[in-house]
C-alpha positions in Angstrom: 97.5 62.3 135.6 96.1 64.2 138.4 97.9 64.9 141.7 96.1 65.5 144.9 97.3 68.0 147.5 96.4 69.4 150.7 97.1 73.2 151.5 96.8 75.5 154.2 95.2 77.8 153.2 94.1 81.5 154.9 90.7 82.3 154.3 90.2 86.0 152.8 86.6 86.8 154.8 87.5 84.9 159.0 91.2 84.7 158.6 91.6 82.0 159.9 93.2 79.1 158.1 92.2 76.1 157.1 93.2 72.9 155.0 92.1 72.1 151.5 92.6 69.8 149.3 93.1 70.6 145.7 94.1 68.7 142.5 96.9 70.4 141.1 96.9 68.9 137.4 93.8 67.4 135.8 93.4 65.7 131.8 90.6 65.0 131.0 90.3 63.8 127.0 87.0 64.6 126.0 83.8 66.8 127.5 80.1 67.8 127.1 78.8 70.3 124.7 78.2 72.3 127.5 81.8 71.9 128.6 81.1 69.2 131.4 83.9 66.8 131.9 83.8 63.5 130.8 83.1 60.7 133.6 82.6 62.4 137.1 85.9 64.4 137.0 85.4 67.9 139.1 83.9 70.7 136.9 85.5 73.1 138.9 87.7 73.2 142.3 86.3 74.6 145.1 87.6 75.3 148.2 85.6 75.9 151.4 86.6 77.3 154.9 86.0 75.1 157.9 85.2 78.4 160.1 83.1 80.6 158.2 82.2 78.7 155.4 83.1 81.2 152.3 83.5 79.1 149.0 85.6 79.6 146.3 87.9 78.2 144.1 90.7 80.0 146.1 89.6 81.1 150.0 92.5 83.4 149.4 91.6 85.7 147.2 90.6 89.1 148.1 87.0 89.9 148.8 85.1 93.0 148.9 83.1 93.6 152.0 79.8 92.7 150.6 80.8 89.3 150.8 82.3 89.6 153.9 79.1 90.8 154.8 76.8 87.8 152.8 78.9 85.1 154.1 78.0 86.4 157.9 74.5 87.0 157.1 71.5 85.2 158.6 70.1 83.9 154.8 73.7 82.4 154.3 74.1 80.5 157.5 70.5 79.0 157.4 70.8 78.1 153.9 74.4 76.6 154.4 72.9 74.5 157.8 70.0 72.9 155.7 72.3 71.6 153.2 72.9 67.8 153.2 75.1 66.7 150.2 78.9 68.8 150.9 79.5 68.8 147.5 76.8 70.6 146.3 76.5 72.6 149.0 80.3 74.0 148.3 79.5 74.5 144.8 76.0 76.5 145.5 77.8 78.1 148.4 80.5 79.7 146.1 78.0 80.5 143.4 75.6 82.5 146.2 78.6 84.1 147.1 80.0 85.3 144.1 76.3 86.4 142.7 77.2 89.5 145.3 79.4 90.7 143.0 80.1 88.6 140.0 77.2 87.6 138.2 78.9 85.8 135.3 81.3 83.4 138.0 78.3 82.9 139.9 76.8 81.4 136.5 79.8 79.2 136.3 79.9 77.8 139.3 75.9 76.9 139.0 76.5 75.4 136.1 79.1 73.0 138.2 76.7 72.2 140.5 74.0 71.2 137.2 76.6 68.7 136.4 77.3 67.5 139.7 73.6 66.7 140.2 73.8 65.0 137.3 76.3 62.9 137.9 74.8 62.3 141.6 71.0 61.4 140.2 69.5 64.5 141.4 67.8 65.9 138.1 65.4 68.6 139.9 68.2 70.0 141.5 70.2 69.8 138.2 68.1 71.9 136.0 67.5 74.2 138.9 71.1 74.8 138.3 71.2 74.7 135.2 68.2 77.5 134.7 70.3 79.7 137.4 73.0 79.6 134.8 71.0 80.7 132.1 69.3 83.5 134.0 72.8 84.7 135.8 74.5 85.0 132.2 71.8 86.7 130.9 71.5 89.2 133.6 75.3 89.7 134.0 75.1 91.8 130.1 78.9 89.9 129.7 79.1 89.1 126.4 80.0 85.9 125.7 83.3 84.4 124.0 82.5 81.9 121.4 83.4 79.1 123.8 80.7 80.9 126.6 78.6 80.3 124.2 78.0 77.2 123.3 77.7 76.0 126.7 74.8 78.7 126.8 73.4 77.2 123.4 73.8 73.7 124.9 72.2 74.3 128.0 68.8 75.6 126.6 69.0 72.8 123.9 69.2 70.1 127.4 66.5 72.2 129.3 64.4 71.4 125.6 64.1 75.2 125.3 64.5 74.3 121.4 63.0 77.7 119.6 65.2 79.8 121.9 68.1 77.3 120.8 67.5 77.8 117.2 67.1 80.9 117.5 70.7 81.7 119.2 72.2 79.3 116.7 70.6 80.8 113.5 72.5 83.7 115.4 75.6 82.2 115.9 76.1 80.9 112.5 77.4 83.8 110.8 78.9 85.0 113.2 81.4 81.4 113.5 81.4 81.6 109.7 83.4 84.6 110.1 85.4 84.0 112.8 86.6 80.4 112.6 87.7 78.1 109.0 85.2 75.5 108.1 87.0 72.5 109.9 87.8 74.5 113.5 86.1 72.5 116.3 83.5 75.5 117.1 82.0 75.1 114.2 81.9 71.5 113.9 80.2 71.5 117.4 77.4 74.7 115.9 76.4 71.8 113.3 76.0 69.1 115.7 73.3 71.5 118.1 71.8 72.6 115.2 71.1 68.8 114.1 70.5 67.8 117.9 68.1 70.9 118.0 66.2 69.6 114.7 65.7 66.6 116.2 64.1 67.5 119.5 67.2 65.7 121.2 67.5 67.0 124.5 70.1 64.5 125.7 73.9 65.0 126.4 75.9 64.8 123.9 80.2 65.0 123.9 82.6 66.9 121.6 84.4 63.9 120.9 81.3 63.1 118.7 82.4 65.7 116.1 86.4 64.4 116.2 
């Protein structure tokens, strides 16, 4: 059962504070291949300040000044004013923000905003999002957990970029064959891409399919 809460919270880059409203416990029973909640449940919380308009999922964190800088910055506050949908423009917002110094959060929060266009019948602006996350992961050099990368695998498989899904699976498999028994969840959800990749399928798919 989720609980909603408001907060007042002091924003890291103006200072001033502001209130938010946050869901402090969140269950959700099953989720997309590529790790997006089941149903329109939040993908991630953001948090947004009133007077400057930094986004994050906590205002209070400490920034470096470069963001300080970006969030003050001509490019930020026209982009920000020609944003219509508040949503999305939180979720962008923080994934801009965090691009100017975190490559691999910016990634997750554009992959957020892929599934809140989704959700919100705006499919250009989905795989806009969801390409961002593919090309922000890439160029971060992280390398990815086995659970970072399945969303990856999962993402090119919806974006139908099948030959550089099989590819990173035929890479993946001995990899999961060493790391996890032959019954763990990761690789029960390997086989289903690879089948789903076979097929051409480009649609969503959820893990609960390989329960």
């Amino acid at each position: 059962m989720s609980r909603i809460l408001t907060l007042s919270v002091r924003c890291a880059v103006c200072g001033q504070t502001s209130e938010q409203t946050v869901t402090a416990s969140r269950y959700v029973p099953d989720h997309g291949l590529d790790g997006k909640p089941a149903g329109n449940a939040p993908g991630m919380p953001v948090m947004e300040c009133s007077h400057c308009h930094h986004a994050a999922a906590d205002l209070a964190d400490p920034v470096p000044e470069t963001v300080r800088t970006y969030v003050y910055s001509d490019g930020y506050r026209h982009w920000y004013a020609s944003q219509t949908d508040p949503i999305l423009r939180q979720l962008e917002g923080a994934a801009l923000i965090a691009a100017q110094t975190d490559l691999v959060t910016a990634a997750r929060w554009h992959l957020a905003a892929a599934w809140y266009c989704e959700d919100h019948a705006m499919p250009d602006r989905a795989e806009q999002n969801r390409r961002q996350y593919l090309e922000m992961t890439l160029a971060s050099g992280c390398k990815l957990t086995p659970d970072g990368m399945l969303p990856y695998l999962d993402s090119l498989r919806l974006l139908g970029r099948f030959e550089e899904a099989r590819a990173l699976a035929g890479q993946l498999q001995p990899a999961f064959a060493r790391l996890f028994e032959e019954q763990d969840i990761h690789r029960k959800i390997l086989q289903l891409e690879l089948h789903l990749i076979e097929s051409g399928d480009a649609a969503p798919h959820m893990v609960s399919e390989v329960m």
